[in-house]
N, CA, C and O atoms as a DFTB+ gen file, in Angstrom:
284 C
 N C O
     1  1     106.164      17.933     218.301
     2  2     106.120      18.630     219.579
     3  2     107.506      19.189     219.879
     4  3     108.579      18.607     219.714
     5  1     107.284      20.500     220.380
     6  2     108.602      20.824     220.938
     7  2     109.290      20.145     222.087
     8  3     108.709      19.434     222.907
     9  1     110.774      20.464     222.081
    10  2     111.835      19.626     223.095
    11  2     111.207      20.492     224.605
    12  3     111.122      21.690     224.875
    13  1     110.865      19.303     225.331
    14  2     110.334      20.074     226.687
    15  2     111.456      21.093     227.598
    16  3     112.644      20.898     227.342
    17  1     111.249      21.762     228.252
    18  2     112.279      22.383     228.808
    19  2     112.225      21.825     230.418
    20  3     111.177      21.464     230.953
    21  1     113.476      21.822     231.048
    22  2     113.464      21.269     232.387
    23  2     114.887      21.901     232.975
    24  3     116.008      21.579     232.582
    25  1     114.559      22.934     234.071
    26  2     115.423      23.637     234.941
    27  2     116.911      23.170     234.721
    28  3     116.850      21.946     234.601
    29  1     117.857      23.469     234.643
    30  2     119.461      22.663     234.595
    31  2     119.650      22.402     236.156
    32  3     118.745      22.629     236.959
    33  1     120.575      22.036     236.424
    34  2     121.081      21.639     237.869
    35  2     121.684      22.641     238.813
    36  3     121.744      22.644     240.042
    37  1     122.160      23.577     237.815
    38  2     122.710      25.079     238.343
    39  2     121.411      25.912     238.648
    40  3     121.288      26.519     239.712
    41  1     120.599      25.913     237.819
    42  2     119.137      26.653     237.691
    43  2     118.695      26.050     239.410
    44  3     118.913      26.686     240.441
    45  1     118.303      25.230     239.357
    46  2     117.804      24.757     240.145
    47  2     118.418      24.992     241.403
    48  3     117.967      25.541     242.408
    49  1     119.545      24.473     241.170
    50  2     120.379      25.076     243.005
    51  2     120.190      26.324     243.368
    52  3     119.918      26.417     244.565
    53  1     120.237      27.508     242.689
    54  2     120.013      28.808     243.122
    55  2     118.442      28.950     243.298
    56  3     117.954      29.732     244.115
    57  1     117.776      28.227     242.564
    58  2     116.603      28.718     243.179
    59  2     115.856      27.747     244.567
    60  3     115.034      28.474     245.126
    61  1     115.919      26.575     245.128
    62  2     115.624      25.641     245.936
    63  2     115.573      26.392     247.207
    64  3     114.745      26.135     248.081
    65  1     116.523      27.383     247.313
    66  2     116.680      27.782     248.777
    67  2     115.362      28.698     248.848
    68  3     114.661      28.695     249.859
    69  1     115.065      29.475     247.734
    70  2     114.378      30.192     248.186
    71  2     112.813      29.862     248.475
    72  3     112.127      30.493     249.279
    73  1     112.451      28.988     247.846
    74  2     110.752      28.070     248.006
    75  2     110.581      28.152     249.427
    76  3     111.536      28.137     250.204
    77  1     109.569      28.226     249.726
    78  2     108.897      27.562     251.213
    79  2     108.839      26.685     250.875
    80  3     108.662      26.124     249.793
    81  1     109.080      26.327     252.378
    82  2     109.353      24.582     252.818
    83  2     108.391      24.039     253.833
    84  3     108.774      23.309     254.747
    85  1     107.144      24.395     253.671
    86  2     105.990      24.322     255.181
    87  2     105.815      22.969     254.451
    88  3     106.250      23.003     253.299
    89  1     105.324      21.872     254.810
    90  2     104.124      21.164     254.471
    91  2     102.956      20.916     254.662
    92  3     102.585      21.035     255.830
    93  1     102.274      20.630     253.981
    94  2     100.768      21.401     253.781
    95  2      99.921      19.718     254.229
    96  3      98.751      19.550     253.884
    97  1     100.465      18.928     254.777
    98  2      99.246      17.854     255.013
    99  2      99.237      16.719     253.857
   100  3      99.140      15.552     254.236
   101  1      99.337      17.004     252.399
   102  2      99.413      16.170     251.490
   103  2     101.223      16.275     250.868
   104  3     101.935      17.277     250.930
   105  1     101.484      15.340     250.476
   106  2     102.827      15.000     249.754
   107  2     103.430      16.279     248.331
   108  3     102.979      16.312     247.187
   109  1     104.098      16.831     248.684
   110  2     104.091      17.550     247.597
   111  2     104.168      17.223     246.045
   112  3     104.539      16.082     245.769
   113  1     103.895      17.991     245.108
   114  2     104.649      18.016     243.706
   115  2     105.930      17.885     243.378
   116  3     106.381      18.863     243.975
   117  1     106.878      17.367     242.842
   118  2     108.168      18.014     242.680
   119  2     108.232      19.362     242.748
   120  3     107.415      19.688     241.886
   121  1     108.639      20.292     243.176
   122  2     109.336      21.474     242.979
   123  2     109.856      21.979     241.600
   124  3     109.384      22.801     240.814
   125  1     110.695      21.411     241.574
   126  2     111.573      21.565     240.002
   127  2     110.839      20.983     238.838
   128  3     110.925      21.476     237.714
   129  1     110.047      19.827     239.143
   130  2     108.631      19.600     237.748
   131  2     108.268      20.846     237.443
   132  3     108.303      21.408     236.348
   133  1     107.732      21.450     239.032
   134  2     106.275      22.288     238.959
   135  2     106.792      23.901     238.653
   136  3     105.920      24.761     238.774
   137  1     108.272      24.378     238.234
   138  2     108.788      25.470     238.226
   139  2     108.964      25.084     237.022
   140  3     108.587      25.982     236.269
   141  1     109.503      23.839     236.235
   142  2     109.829      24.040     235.281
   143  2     108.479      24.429     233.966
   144  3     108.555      25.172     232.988
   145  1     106.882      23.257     234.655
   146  2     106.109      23.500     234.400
   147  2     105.646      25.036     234.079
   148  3     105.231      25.461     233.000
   149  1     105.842      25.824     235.417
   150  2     105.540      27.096     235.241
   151  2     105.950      27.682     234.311
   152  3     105.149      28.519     233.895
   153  1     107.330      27.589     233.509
   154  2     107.752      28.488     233.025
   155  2     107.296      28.128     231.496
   156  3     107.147      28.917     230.563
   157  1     107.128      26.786     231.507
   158  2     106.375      26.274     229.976
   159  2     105.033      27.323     229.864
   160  3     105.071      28.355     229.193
   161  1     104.184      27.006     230.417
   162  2     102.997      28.305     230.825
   163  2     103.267      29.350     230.439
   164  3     102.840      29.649     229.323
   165  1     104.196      30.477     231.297
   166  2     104.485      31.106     230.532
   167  2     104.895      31.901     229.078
   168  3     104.410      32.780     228.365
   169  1     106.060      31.055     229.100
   170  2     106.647      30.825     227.125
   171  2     105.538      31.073     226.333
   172  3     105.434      31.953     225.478
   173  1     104.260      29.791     226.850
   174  2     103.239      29.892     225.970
   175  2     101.972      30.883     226.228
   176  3     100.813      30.486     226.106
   177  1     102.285      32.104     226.567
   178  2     101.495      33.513     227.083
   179  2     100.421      33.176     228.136
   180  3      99.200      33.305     228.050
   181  1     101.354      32.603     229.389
   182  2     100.235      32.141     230.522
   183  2      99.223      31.420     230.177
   184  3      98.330      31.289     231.014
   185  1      99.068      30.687     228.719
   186  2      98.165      29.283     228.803
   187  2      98.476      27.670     229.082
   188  3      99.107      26.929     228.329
   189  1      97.730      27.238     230.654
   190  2      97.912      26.535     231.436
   191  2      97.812      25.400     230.615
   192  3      98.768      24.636     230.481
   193  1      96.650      25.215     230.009
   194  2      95.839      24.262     229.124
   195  2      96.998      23.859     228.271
   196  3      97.057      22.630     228.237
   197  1      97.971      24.445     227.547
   198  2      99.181      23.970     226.822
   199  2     100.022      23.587     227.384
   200  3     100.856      23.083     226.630
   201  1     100.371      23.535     228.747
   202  2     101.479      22.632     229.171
   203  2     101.233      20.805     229.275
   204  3     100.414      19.982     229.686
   205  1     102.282      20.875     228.737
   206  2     102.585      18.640     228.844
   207  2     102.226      18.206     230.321
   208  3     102.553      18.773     231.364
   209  1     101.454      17.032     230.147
   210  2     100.969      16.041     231.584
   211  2     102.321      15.633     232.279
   212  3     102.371      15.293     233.461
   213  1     103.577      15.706     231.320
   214  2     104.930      15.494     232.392
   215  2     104.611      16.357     233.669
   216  3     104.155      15.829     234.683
   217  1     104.847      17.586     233.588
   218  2     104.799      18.413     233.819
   219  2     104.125      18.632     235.292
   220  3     104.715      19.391     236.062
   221  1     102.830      17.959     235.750
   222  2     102.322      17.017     236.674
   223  2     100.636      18.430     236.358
   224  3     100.272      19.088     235.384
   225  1     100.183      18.290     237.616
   226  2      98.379      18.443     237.237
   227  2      98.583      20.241     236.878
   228  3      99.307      20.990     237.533
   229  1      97.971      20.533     236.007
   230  2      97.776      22.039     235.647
   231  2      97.582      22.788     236.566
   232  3      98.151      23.863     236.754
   233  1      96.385      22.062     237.524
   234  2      95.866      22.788     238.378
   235  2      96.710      23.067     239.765
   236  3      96.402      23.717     240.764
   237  1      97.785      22.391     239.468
   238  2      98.870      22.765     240.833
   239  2      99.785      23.599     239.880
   240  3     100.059      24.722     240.304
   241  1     100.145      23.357     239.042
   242  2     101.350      24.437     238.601
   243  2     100.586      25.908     238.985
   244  3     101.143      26.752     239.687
   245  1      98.885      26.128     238.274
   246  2      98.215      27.435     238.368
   247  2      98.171      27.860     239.831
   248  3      98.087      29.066     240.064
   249  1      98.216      27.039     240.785
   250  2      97.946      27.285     242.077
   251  2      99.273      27.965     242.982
   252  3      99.322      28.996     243.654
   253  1     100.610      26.620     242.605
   254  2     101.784      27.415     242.803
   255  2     102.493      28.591     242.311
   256  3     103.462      29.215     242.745
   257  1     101.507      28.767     240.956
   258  2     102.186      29.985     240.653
   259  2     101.236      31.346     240.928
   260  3     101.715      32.454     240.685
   261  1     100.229      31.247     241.308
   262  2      99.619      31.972     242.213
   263  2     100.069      32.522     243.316
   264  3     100.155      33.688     243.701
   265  1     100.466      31.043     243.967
   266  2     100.657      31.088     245.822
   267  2     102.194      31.854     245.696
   268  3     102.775      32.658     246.426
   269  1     102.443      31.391     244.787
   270  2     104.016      31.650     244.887
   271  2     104.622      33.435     244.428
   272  3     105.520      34.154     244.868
   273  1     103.597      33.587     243.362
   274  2     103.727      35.354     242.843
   275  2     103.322      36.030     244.483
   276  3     104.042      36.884     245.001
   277  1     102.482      35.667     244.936
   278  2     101.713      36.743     245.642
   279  2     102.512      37.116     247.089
   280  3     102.205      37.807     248.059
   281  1     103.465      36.458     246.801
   282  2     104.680      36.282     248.554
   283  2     105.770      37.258     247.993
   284  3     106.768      37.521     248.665
């Protein structure tokens, strides 16, 4: 298996500010899991089904990166 990829600490600081910050009623995902998740997805030509269970549920990375393109 390939070496997983996970945001650096610099990566991450520039992007944190920009997320919405509402909460939605349930506890969130990590943030930085679920971005780094996203971008595994990507790499692998937007197939969800290939990202690692680290990574946390598929079906929230597909959702945040939905919710999140469309803003």
């Amino acid at each position: 298996m390939a070496e997983s990829f996970w945001l650096s600490d610099a990566q991450w600081d520039r992007l944190r500010p920009l997320l919405p910050n509402k909460p939605r009623g349930v506890p969130r995902v990590d943030d930085r899991r679920v971005i780094s998740g996203i971008v595994v997805a990507l790499q692998s030509g937007g197939r969800w089904i290939d990202v690692p269970a680290a990574y946390g549920p598929r079906k929230t990375l597909y959702n945040r990166f939905v919710r999140w393109s469309a803003t």
